[in-house]
N, C-alpha and C positions, 0 to 999 in steps of 0.2 A: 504493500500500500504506500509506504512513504516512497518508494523511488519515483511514485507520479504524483505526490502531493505537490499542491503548489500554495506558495504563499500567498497570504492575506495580509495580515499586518503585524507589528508587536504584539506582544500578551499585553503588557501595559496599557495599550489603548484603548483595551475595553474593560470597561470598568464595570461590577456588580450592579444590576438591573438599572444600568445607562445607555448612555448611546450604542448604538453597532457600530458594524463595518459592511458596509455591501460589497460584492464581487459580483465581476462579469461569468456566463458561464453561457453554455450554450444550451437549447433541449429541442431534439427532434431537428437542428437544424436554427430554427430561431434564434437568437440573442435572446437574453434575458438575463437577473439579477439574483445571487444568493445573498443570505447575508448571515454574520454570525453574532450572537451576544454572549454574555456573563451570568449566570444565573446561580445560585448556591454553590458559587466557588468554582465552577465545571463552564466550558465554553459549549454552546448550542449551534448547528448549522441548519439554514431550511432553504428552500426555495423563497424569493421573496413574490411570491403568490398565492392569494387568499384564497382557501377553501371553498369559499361560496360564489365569490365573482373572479376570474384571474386575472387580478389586477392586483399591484404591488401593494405591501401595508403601510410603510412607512410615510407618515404626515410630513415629515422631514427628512432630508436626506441622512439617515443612519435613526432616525427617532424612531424606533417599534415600539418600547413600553408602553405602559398606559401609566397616569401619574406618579401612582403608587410603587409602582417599578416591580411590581410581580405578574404583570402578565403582558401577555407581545398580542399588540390591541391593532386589525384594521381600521387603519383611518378613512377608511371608506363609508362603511355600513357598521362596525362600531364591534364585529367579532373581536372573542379575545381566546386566546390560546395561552395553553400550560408551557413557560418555554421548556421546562425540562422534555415534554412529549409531544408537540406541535399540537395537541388535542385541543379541537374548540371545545371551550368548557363556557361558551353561552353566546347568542347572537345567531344570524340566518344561516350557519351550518353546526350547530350542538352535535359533536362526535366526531364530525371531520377533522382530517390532521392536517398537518402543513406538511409539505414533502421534506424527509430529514434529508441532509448532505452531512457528510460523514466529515468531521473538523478534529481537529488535536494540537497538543501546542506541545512543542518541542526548544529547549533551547531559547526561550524569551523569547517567540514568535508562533502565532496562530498560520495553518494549515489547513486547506479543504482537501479533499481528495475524489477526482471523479468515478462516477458509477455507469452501469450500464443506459442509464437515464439521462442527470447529469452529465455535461461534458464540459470541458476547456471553450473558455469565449472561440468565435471563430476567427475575428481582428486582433 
């Protein structure tokens, strides 16, 4: 797995139910955005595409939380998801998950790694 991981950013950058970080990734051909946060000490990866509509979450560029900074909230339609499990736990898709991307941080820097799904941006 790590010999095709590719970097994201420092561990330090993300900080405990704050901001993210997005990356480029590709699916089925398309462009599109993952993105990773901080959550109970452990970093989380998903697709940055809502369950219910596929349309990104973030109200701001890296913003997922919702105030409180425990759950990763569409700024869309107002879904909110468990980050540890992409699970919406309430809003227009209750059960649905967010697509995991497989993340890890090695050496003071964060890591995704593509899947059979997931792929490498294609710019």
């Amino acid at each position: 797995m790590e010999e095709t991981a590719i970097p994201v950013c420092a561990s330090a950058e993300i900080e405990e139910g704050g901001k993210g970080r997005r990356f480029a990734v590709s699916v089925h051909g398309d462009d599109a955005t993952g993105f990773v946060v901080r959550y109970g000490g452990a970093v989380y990866g998903y697709l940055n595409r809502c369950a219910h509509v596929p349309i990104e979450l973030d109200w701001a560029e890296g913003e997922f939380f919702e105030s409180s900074g425990l759950y990763i909230m569409c700024a869309t339609h107002g879904a909110v998801y468990a980050p540890d499990s992409g699970k919406c736990e309430g809003g227009p898709c209750t059960g649905a998950r967010l697509r995991k991307i497989m993340v890890f941080e090695k050496d003071g820097a964060i890591f995704w790694a593509p899947d059979d799904y997931v792929r490498p941006a294609l710019a």
